[in-house]
Backbone as a ProteinNet text record, in pm:
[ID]
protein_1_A
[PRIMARY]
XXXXXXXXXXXXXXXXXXXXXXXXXXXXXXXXXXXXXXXXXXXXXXXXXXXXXXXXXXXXXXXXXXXXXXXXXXXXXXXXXXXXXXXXXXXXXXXXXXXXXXXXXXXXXXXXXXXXXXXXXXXXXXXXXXXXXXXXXXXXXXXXXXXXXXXXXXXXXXXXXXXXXXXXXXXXXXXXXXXXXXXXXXXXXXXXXXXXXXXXXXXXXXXXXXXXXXXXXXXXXXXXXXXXXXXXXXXXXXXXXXXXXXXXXXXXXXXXXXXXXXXXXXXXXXXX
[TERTIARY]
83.6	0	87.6	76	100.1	32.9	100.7	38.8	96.2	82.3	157.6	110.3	119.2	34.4	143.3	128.5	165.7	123.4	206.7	167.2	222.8	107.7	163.9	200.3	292.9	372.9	248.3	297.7	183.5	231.3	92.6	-10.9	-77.7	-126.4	-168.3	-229	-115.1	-84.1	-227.5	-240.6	-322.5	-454.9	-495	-627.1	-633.7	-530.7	-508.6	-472.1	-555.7	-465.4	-366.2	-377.1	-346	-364.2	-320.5	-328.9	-304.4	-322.9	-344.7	-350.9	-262.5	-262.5	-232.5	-313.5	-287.2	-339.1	-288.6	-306	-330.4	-384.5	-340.9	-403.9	-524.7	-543.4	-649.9	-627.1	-674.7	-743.8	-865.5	-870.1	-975.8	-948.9	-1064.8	-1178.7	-1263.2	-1421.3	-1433.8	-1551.1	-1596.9	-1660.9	-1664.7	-1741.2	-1675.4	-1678.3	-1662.2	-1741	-1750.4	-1801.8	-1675.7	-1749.6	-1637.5	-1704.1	-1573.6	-1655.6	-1613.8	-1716.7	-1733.6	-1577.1	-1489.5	-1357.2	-1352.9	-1442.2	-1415.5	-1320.8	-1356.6	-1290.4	-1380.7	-1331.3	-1405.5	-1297.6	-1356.1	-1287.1	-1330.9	-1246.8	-1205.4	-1154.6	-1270.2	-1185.6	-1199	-1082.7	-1064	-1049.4	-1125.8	-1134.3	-1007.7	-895.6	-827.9	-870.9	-973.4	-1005	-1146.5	-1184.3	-1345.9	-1451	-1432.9	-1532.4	-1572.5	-1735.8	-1792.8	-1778	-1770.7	-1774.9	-1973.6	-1968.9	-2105.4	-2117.2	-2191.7	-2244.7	-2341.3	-2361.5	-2490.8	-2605.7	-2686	-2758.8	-2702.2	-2726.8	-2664.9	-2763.9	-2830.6	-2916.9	-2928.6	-2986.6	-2995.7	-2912.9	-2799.1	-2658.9	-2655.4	-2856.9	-2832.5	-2743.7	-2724.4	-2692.6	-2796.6	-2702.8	-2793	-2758.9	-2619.9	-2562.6	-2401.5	-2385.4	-2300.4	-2200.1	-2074.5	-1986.6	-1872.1	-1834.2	-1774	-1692	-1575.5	-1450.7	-1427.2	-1497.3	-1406.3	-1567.6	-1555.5	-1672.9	-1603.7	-1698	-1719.5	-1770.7	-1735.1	-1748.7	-1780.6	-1914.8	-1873.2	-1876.4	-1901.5	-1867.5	-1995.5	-1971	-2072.8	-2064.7	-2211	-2231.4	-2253.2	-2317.9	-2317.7	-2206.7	-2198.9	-2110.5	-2154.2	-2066.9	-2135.3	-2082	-2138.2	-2086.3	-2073.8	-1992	-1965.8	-1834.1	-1812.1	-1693.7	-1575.9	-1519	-1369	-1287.2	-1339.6	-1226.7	-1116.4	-1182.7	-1031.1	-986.9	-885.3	-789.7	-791.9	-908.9	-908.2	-769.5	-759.6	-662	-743.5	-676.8	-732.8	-610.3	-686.6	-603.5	-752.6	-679.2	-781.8	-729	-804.2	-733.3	-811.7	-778.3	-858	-843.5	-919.6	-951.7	-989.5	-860.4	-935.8	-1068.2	-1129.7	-1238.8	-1262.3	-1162.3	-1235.1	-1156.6	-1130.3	-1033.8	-1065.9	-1186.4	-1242.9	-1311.3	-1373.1	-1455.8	-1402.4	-1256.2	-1217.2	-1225.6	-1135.4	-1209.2	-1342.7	-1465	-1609	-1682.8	-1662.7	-1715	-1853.1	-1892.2	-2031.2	-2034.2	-2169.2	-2178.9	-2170.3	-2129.4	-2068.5	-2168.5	-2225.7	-2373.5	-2476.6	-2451.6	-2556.4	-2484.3	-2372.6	-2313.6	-2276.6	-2374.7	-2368.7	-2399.6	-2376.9	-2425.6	-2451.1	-2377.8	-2386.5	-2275.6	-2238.9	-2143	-2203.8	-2137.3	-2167.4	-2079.1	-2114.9	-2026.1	-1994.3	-1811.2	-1699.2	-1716.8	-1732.5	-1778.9	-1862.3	-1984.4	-2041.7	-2045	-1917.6	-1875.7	-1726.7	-1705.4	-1596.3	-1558.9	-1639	-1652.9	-1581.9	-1596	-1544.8	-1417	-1361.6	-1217.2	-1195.2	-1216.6	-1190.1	-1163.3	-1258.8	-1264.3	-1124	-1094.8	-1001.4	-837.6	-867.3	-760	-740.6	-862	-844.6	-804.7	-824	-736.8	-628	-531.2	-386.3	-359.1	-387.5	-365	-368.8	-434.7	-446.5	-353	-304.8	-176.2	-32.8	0.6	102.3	119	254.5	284.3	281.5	400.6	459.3	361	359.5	246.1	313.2	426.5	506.2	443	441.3	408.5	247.3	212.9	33	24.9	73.5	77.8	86.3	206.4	242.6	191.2	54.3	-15.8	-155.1	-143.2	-327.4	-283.7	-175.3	-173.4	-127.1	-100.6	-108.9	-248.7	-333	-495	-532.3	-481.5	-587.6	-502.7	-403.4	-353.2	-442.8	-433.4	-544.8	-709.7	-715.9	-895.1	-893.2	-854.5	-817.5	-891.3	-962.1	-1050.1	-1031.4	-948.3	-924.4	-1068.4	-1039.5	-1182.7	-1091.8	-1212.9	-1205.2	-1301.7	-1291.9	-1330.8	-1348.1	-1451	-1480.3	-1357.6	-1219.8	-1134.6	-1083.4	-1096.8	-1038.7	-1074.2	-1162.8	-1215.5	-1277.6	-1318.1	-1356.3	-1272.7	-1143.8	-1045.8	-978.7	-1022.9	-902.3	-1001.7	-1138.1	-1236.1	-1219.9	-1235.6	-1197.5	-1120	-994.9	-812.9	-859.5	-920.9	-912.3	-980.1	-1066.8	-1187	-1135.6	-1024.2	-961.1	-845.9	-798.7	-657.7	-708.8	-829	-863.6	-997.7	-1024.7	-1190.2	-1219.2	-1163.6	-1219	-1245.8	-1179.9	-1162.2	-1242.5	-1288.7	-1343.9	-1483.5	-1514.4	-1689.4	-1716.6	-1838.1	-1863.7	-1958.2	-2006.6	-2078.1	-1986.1	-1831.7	-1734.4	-1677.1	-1641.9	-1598.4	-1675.4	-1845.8	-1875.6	-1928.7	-1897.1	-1948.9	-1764.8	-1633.8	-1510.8	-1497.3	-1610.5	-1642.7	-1610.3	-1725.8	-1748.9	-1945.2	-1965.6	-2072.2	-2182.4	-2348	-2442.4	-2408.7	-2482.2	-2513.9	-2569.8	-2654	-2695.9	-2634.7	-2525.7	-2476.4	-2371.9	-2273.6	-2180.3	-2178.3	-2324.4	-2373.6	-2380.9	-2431.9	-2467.8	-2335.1	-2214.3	-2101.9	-2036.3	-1980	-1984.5	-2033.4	-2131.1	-2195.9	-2186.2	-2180.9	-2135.9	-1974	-1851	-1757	-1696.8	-1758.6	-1735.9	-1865.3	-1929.7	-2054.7	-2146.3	-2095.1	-2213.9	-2200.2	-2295.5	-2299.7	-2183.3	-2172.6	-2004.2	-2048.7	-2144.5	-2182.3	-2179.3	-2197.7	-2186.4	-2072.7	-1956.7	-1830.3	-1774.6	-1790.5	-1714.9	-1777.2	-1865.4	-1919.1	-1794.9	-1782.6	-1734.1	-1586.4	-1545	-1353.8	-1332.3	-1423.2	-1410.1	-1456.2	-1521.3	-1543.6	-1431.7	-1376.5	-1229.3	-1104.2	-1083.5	-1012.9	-1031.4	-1111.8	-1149.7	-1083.3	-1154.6	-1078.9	-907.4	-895.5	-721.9	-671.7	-765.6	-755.1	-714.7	-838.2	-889	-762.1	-753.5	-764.8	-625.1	-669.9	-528	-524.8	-547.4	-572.9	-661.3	-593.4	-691.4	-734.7	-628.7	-711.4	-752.7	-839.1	-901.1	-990.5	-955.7	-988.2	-1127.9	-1249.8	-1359.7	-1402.5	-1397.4	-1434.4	-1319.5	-1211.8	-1075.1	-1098.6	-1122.7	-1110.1	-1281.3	-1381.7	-1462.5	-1458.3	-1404.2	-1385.2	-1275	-1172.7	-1098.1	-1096.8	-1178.8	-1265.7	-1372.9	-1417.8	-1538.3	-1650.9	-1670.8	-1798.5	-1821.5	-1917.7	-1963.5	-2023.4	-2030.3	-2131	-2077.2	-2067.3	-2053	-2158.5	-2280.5	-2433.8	-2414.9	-2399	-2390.7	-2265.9	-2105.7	-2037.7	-2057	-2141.8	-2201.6	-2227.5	-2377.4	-2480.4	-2370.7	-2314.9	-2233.5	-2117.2	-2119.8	-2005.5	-2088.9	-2193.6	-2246	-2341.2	-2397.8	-2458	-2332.3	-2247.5	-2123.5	-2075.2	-2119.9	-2013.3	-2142.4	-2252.1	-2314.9	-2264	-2174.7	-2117	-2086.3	-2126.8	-2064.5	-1910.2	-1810.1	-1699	-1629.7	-1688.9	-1642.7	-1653.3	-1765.6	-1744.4	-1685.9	-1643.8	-1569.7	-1396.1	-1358.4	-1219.1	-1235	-1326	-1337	-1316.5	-1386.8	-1414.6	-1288	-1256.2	-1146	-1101.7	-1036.4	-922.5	-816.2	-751.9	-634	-652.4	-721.3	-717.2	-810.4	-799.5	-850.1	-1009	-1011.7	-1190.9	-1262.4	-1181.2	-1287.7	-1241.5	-1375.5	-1415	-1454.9	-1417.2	-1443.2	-1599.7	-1643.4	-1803	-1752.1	-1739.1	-1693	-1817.6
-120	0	125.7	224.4	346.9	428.7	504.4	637.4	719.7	820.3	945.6	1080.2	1176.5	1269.7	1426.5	1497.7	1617	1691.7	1813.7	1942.3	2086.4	2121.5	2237.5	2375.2	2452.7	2534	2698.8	2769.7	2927.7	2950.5	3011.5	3014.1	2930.8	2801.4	2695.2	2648.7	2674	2579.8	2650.8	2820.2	2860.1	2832.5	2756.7	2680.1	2536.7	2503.5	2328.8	2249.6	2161.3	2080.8	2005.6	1930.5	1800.9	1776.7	1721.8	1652.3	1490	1390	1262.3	1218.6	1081.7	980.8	874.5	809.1	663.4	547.5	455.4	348.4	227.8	93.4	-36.8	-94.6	4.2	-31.7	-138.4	-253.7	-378.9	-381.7	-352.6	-337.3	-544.9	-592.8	-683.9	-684.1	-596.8	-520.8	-410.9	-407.5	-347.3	-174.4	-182.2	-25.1	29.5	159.8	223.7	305.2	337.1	434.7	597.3	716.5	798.7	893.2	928.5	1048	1121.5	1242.2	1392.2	1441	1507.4	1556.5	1712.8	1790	1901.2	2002.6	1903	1952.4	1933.2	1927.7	1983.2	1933.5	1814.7	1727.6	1757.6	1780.4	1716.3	1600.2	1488.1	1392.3	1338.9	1338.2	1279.9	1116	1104.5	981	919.5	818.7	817.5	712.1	645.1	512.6	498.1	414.2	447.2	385.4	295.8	219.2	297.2	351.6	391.9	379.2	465.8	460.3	485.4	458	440.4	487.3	611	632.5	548.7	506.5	422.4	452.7	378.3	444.2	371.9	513	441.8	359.7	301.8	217.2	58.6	67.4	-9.1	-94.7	-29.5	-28.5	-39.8	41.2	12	164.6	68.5	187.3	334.9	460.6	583.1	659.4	669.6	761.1	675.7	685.4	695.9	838.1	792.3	892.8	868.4	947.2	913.8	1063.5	979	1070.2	1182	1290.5	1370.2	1397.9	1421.5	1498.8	1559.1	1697.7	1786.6	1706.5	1668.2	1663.1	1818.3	1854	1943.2	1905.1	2032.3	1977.8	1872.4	1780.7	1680.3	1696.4	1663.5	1658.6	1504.7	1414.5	1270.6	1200.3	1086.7	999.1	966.1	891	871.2	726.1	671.2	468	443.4	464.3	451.7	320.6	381.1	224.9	215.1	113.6	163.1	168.8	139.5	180.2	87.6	-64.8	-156.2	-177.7	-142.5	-112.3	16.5	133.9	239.7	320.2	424.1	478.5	631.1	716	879.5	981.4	1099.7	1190.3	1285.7	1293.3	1394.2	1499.1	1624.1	1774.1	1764.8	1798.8	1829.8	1955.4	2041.4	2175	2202.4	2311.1	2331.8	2377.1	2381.4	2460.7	2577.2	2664.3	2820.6	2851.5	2703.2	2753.3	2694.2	2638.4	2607.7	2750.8	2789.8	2944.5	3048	3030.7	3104.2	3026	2910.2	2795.7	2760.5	2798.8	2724.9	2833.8	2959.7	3074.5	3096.4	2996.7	2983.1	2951.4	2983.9	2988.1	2887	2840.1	2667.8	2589.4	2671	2592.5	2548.3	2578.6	2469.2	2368.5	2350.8	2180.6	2076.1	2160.6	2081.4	1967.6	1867.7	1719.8	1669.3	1719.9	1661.8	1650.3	1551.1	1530.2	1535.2	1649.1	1656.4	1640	1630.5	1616.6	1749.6	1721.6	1801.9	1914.3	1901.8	2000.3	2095.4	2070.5	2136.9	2278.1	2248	2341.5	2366.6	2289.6	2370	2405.5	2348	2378	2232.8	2220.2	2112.8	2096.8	2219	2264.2	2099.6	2086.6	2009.9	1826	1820.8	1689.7	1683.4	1827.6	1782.6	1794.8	1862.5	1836.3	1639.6	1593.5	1483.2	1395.7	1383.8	1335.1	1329.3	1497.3	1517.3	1446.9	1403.9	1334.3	1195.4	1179.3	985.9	985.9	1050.9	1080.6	1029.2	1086.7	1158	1002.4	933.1	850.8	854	960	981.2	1055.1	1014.3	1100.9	1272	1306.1	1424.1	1506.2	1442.2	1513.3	1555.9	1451	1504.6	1552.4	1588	1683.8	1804.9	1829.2	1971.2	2030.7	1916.4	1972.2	2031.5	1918.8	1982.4	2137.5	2163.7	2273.1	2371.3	2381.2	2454.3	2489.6	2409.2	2406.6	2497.2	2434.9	2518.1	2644.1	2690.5	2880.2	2904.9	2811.2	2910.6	2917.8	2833.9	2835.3	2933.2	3000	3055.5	3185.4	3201.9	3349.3	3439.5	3583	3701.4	3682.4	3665.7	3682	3759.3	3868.1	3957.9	3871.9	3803.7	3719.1	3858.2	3923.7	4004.9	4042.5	4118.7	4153.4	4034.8	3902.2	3794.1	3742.3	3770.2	3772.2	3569	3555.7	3431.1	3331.8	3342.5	3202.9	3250.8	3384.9	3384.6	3260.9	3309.8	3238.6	3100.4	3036.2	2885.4	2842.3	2893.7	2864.1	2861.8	2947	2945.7	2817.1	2809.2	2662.3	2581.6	2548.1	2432.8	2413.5	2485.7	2476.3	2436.4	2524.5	2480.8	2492.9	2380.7	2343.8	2318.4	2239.5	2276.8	2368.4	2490.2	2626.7	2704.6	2664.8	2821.8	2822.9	2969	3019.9	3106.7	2996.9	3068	3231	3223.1	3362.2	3454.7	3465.2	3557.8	3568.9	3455.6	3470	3559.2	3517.1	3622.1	3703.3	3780.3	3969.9	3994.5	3946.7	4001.9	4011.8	3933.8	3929.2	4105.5	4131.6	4304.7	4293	4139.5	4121.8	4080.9	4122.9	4076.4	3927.5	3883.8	3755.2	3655.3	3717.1	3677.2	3684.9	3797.3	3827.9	3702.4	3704.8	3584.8	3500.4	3431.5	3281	3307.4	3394.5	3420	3393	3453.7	3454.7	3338.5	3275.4	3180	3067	3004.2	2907.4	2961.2	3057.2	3109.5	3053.1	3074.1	3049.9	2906	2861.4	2763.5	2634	2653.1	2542.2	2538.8	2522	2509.9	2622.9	2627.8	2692.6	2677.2	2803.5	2777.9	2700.8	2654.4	2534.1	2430.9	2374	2243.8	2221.8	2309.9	2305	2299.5	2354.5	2323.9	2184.5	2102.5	2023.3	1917.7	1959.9	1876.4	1827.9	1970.5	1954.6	1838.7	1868.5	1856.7	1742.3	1656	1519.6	1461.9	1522.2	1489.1	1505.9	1572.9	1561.4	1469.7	1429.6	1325.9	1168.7	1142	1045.9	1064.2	1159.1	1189.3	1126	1109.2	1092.4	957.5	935.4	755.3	662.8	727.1	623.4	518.4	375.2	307.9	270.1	345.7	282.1	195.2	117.1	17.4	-0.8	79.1	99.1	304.9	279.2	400.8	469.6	584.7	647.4	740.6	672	761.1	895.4	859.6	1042	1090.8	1097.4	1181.6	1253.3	1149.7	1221.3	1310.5	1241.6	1354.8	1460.2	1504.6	1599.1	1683.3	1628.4	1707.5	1763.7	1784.5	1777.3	1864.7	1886	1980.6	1901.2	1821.1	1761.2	1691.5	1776.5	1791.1	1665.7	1537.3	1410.5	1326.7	1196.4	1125	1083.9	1103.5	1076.8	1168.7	1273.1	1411.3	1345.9	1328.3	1287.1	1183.8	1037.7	938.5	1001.6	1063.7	1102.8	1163.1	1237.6	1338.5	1283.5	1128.4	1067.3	981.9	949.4	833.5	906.5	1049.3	1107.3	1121.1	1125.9	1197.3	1065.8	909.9	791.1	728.5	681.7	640	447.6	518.3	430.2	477.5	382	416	430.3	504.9	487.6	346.6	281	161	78.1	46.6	-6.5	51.2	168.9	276.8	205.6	171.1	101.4	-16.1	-80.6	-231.9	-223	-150.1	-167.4	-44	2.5	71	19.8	92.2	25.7	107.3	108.2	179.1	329.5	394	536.5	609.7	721	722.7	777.9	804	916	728.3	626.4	543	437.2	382.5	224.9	180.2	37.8	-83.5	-153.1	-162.6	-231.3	-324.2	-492	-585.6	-706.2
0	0	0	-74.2	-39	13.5	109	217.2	230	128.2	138.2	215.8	308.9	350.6	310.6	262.7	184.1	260.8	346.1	420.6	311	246	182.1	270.2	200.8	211.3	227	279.8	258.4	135.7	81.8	174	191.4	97.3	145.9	297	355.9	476.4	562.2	524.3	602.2	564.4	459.6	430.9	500.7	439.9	426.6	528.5	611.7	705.9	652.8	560	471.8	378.1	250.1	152.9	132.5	116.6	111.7	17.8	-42.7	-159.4	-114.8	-138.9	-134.1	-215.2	-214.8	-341.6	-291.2	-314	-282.1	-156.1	-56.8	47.9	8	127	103.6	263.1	256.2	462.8	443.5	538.3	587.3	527	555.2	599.8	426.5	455.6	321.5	353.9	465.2	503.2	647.1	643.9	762	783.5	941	999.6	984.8	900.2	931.8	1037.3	1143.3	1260.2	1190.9	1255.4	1253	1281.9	1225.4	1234.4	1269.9	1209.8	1231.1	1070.5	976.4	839.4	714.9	635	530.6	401.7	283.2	180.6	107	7.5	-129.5	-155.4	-245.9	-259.8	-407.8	-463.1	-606.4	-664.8	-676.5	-683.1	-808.3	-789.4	-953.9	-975.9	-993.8	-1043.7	-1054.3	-1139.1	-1238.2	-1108.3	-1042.8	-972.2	-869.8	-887.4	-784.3	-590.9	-529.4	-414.1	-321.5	-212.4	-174.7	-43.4	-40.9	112.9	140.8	273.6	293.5	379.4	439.1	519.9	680.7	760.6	897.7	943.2	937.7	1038.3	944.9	824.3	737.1	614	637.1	541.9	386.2	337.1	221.1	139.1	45.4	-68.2	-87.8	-15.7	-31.9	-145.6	-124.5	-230.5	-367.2	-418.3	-534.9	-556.3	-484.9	-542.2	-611.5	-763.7	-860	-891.3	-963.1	-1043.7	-889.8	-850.4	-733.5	-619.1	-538.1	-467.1	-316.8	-300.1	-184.4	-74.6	72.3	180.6	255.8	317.9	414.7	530.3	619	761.6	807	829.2	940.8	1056.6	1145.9	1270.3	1267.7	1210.8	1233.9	1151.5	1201.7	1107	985.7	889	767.6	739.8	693.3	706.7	537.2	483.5	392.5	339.8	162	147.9	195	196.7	266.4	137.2	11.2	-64.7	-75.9	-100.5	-145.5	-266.6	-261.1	-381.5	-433.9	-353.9	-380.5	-459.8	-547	-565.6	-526.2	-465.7	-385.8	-375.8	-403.1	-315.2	-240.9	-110.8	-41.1	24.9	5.7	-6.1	179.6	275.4	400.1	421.1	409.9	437.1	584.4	650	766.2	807.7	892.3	910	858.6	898.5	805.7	712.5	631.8	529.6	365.6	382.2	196.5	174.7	226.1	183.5	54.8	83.5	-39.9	-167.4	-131.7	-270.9	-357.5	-233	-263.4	-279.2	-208.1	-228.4	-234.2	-161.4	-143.1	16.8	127	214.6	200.4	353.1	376	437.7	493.1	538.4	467.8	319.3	197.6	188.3	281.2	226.3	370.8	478.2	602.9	562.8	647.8	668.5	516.1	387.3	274.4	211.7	83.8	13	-145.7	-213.7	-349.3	-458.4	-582.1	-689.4	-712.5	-681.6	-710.9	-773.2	-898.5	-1048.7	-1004.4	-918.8	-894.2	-757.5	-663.9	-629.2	-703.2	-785.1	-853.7	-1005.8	-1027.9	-1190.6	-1233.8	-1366.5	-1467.6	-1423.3	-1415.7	-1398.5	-1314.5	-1217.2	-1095.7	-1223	-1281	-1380.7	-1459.5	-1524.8	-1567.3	-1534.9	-1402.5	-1282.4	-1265.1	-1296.8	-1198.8	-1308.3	-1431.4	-1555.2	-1587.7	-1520.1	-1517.3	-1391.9	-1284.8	-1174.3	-1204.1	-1303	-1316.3	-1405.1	-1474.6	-1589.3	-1534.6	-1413.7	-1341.5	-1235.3	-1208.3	-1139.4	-1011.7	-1015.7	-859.5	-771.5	-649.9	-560.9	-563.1	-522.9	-516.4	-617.2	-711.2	-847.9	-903.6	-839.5	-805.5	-710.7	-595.6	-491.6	-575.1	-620.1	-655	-799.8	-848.2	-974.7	-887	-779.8	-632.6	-623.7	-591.6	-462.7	-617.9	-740	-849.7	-865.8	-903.9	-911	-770.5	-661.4	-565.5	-543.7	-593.5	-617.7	-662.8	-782.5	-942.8	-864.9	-786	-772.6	-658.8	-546	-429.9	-455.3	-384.4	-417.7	-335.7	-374.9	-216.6	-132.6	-22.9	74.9	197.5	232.8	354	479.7	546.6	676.3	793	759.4	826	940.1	909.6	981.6	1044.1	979.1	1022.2	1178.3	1241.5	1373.7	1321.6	1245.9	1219.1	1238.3	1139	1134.9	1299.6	1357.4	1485.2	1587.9	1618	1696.7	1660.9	1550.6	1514.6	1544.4	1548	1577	1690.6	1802.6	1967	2011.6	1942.7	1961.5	1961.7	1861.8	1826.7	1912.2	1936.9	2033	2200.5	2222.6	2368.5	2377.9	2307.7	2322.9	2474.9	2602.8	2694.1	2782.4	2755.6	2815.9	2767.8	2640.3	2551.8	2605.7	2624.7	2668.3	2563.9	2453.4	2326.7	2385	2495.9	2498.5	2509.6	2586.3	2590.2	2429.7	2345.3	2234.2	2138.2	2150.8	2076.1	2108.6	2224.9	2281.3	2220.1	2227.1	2217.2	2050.9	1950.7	1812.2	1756.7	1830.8	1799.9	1708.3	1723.8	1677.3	1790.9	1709.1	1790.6	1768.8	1919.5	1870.8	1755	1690.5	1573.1	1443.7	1445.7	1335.6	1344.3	1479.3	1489.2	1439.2	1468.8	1441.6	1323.4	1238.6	1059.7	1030.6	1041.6	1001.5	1020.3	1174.8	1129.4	1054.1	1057.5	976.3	784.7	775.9	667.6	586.9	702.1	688.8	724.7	821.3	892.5	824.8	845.9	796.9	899.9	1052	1147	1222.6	1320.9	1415.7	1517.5	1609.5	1691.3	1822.4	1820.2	1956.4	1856.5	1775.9	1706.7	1681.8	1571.6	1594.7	1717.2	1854.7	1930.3	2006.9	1952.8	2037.4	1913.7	1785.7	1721.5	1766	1807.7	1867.7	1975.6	2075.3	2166.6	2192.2	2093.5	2026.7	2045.3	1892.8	1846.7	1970.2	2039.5	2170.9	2263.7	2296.4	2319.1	2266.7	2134.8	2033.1	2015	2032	2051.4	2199.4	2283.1	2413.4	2463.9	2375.2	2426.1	2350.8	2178.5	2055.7	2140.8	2089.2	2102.8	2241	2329.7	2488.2	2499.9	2542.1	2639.7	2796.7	2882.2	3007.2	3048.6	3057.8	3024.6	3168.4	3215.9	3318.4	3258.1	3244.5	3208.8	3244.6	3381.4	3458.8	3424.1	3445.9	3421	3239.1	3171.6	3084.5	3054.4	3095	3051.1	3119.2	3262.6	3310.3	3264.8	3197	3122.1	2964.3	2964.1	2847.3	2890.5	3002.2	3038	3039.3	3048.2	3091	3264.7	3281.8	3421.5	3512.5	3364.4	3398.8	3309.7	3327.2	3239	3140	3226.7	3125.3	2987.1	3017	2922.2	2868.5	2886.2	2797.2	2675.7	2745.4	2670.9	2560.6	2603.8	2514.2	2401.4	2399.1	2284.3	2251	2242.1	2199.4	2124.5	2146.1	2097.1	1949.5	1980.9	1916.4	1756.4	1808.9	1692	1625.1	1698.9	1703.6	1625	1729.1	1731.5	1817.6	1897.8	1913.7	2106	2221.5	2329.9	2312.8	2414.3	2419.5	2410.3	2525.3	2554.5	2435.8	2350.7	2217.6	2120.8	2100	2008.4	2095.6	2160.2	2226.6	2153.1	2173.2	2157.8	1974.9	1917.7	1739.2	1680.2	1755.8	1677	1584.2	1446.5	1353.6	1351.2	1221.7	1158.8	1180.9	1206.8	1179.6	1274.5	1372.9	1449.9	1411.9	1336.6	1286.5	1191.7	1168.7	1103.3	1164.6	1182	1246.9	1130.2	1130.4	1067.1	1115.6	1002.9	1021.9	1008.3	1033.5	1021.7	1035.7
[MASK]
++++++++++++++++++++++++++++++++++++++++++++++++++++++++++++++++++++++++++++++++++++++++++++++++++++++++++++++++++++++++++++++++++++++++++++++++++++++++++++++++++++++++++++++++++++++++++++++++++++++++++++++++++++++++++++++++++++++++++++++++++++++++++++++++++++++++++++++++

């Protein structure tokens, strides 16, 4: 298998968490559960055979995704293929950092995944032709991050008060008090919430319910003896009932079985 992960250079870097290629993966299992991350994909598909979102409860076939498609931000998981023998590259956009790319409010693409083209034009199709062209991963790295200069749209982030509030969320999701963050905005409350979800995709209580998910999963992943109260109290949760609930809501999965079913990667479980 190849697993390549590419950190571009600025300005890039100040959109982009990551870039990703990989080839050859052969997992067990045919589907995963993906969690809620807190980002926002591009993913190019280099190989003709359809991929499949499914339904979470029923595991049938919901959706069909082909050649590239838009991920936005999710609040639930999504149980989709795992992609064996997949060939990919996936662009991960930080949180307040596709907006200049998509240039469309980010909140028409909550809790959905669309075809590529359509938040990016054709353009994106025949990006993904010169990528199936091209051998070396290095070299399709540095044709992605050409394409995403050219697609990069000047955006004014209202005095940048947006990507600063996101960056704070993310760094210390258990400390942050969204009502102090946004009276220090310079915005009403309402306008905040407009703006973010604008830039961001959700609201700044859903994103931070999302981090602080993910901190969590940073917490646990890979352990096997595990101090429950310690960590939901470090983390800010006042109860373990209330921690459950908002692990399982994002997982659909208790902690204790999210230990037990873990796989390879900490945001996807193996349906097995």
């Amino acid at each position: 298998m190849i697993y390549k992960v590419w950190q571009p250079d600025l300005p890039l870097s100040d959109y982009i968490k990551e870039m990703v290629y990989h080839k050859g993966h052969r997992p067990s299992h045919t589907k995963d559960r993906f969690l809620p991350d807190g980002t926002l994909n591009l993913v190019v598909d280099l190989q003709d055979e359809p991929k499949y979102i499914y339904d979470n409860l029923n595991l049938e076939e919901k959706q069909k995704c082909e050649r590239a498609w838009f991920s936005g931000m999710h609040t639930e998981y999504l149980t989709i293929s795992s992609g064996i023998d997949a060939e990919m590259m996936v662009v991960t956009f930080k949180a307040e950092g596709s907006f200049p790319f998509v240039n469309t409010p980010l909140h028409e693409f909550s809790n959905k995944v669309v075809d590529a083209e359509l938040v990016f034009g054709e353009d994106i199709l025949s990006l993904r032709e010169e990528l199936k062209s091209e051998s070396k991963p290095e070299v399709k790295f540095k044709r992605m991050e050409e394409w995403l200069l050219s697609a990069r749209k000047e955006v004014v982030f209202s005095g940048d008060v947006i990507p600063q509030l996101v960056q704070q969320i993310r760094e210390t999701p258990s400390e942050v008090n969204l009502k102090d963050i946004a009276e220090r905005s310079g915005y009403s409350q309402k306008q905040f919430i407009h703006l973010f979800k604008k830039y961001v995709g959700l609201s700044p209580k859903q994103y931070h319910r999302i981090v602080r998910f993910n901190e969590i999963l940073e917490m646990i992943y890979g352990e096997k003896q595990i101090e429950w109260a310690m960590v939901a109290a470090s983390c800010g949760y006042f109860d373990q009932a209330h921690f459950i609930r908002d692990f399982q809501a994002f997982s659909g999965l208790n902690p204790k079985k999210y230990i037990t079913d873990q796989g390879d990667y900490r945001n996807y479980v193996p349906l097995k």
